[in-house]
N, C-alpha and C positions, 0 to 999 in steps of 0.2 A: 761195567756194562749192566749185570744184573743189576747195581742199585737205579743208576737211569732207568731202568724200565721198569723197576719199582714203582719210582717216581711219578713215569708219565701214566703209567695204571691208576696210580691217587689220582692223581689230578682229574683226569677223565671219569671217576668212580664220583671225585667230586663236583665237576662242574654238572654230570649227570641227577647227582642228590638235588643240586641248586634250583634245576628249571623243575624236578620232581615237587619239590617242596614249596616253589613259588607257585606254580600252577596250582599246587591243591591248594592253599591261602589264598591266592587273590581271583582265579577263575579263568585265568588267562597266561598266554605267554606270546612274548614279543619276540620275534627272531629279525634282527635287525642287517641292514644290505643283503638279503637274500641274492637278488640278481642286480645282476651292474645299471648304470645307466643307459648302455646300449641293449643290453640286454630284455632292457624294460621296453625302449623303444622299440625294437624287433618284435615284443610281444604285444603291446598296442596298434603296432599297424598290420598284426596278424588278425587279430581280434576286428578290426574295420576291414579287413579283407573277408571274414565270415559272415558280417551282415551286410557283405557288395556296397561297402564305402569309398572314399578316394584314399587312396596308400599313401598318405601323408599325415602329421600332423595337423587333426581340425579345432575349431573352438566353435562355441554354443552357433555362432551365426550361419556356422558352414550347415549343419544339422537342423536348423530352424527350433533350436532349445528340444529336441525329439529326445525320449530316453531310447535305448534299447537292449534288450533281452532277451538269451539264448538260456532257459530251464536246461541242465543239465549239457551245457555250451561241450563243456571239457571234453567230455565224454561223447560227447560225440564228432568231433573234429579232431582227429588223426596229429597234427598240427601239437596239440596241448597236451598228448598222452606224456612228453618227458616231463610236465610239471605234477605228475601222479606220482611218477617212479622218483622224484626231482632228493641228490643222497641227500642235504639238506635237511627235508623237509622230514623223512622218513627218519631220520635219527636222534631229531625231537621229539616227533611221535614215540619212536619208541623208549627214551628216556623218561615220557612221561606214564606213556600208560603198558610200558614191555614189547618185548620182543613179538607176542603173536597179534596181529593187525591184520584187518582188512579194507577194503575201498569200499566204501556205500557210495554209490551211484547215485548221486546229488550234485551237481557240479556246475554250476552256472557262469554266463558270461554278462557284465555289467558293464553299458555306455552310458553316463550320462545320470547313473539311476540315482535319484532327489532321496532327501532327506527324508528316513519314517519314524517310527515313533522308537524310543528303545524298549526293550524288549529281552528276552532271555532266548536263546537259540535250542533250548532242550526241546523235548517230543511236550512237552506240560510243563508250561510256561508262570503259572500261578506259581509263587512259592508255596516247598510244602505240599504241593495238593499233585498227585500221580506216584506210580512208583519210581520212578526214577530219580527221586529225591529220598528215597530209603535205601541205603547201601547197607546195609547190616546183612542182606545174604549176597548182595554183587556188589561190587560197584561200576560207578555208572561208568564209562569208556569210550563215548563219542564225544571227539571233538571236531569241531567245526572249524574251518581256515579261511581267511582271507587275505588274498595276497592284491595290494594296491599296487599298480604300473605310474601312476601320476603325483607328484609330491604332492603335499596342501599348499604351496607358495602358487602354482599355476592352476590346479584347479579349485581351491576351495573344499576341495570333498577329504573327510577324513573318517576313523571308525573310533566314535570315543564308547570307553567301556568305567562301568562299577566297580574297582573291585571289592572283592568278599562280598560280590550281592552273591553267591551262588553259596553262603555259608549262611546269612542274615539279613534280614527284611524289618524294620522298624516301620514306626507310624510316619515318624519325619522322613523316612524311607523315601515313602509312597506319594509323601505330599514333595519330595524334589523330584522326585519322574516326571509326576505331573507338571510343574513347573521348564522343568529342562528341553519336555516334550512340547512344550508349548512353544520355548524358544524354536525347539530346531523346525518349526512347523513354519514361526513366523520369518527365519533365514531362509529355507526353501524357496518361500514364496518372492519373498523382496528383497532378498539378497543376493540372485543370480549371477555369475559371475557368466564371463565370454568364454571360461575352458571345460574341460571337457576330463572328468574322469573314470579309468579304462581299471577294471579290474574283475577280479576271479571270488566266486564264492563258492569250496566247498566240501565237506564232509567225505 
C-alpha cells in the first residue's frame, strides 16, 4: 500500500510540474471537457435567462445578429458563483501559480461577442514595456480564463492563441498579427454564421 501511494503522489507531483512548465513556455493552458454537454447547456440557457432571453437554444436570427454583454456577468449573478469555486478550475490555478490565490473581480458574460483584434491580456500589453514584464523581484501571477459553452462546429466562434508570445516578440512577429488581425476583422464581417456563441471571461 505504501508503494501505491508512492506512486500516485509522483504521478500527481508530475502531472502538476507538466501544466506548471507548459504554462510558463507557451503562456497558456488548455483544460479540456471542463463540463459535460449538458452541463454547458444548462449554463447557456442560464446566461440567456440574465439578459431576459427565450430559455432555449437561439441562432444569429432569433437575436437580430445583437452581441451581448454583462462587464463583471459572474459576479454578480448568484447563478455562476459555483464556476468561481468550480474544484477543477481551482486546482490548475493552483498547479500553476500555488496554493495562495485570490478572485479579482473581473468576470464577464459573453453572447454573440464578434471577433477583435489579438491582443495580450496582461495590465501592459506592449511587450517589454510596464512592470509586469520584469519578474526578477515578483513574478507576474494573474491569469486570465475563458471558459466557451458552444463548440466551433455550431458556432463558428473560437479563442486562437500565440504561444511563447509572452517570452518573445520578433519583427516577423509583429507583421503576422497584423496580417491575422486583418483576417479575423474580414471573418467577422463576412463570415457570419446563424449561431450563437455563449461564454465566460474571467480573471
Amino acid at each position: 500500500m505504501e508503494e501505491e501511494q508512492v506512486g500516485k503522489t509522483f504521478k500527481k507531483i508530475m502531472v502538476k510540474n507538466n501544466k506548471k512548465s507548459f504554462f510558463d513556455n507557451n503562456g497558456y493552458f488548455l483544460l479540456r471537457k471542463l463540463f459535460s454537454d449538458e452541463e454547458c447547456k444548462k449554463l447557456r440557457l442560464e446566461i440567456n435567462r440574465h439578459f431576459k432571453l427565450p430559455l432555449r437554444e437561439l441562432k444569429q436570427n432569433d437575436i437580430n445578429f445583437r452581441t451581448f454583454v454583462e462587464p463583471d456577468g459572474v459576479t454578480k449573478n448568484k447563478k455562476f458563483w459555483k464556476i468561481i469555486f468550480n474544484k477543477k478550475i481551482l486546482s490548475v490555478i493552483r498547479s500553476i501559480i500555488g496554493k495562495d490565490i485570490c478572485y479579482t473581480q473581473h468576470s464577464d458574460l459573453h453572447i454573440n461577442l464578434g471577433a477583435g483584434k489579438y491582443h495580450r491580456d496582461n495590465a501592459f500589453r506592449l511587450f517589454k514595456n510596464g512592470p509586469d514584464w520584469y519578474e526578477e523581484k515578483q513574478k507576474y501571477k494573474v491569469l486570465r480564463i475563458a471558459i466557451y459553452l458552444s463548440d466551433y462546429k455550431t458556432s463558428g466562434s473560437s479563442l486562437i492563441v500565440f504561444p511563447n508570445s509572452n517570452k518573445k516578440e520578433t519583427f516577423l512577429t509583429k507583421i503576422e498579427m497584423r496580417f491575422w488581425n486583418y483576417l479575423r476583422f474580414f471573418w467577422s464581417k463576412r463570415l457570419n454564421k446563424n449561431y450563437l456563441s455563449h461564454f465566460f471571461f474571467f480573471v
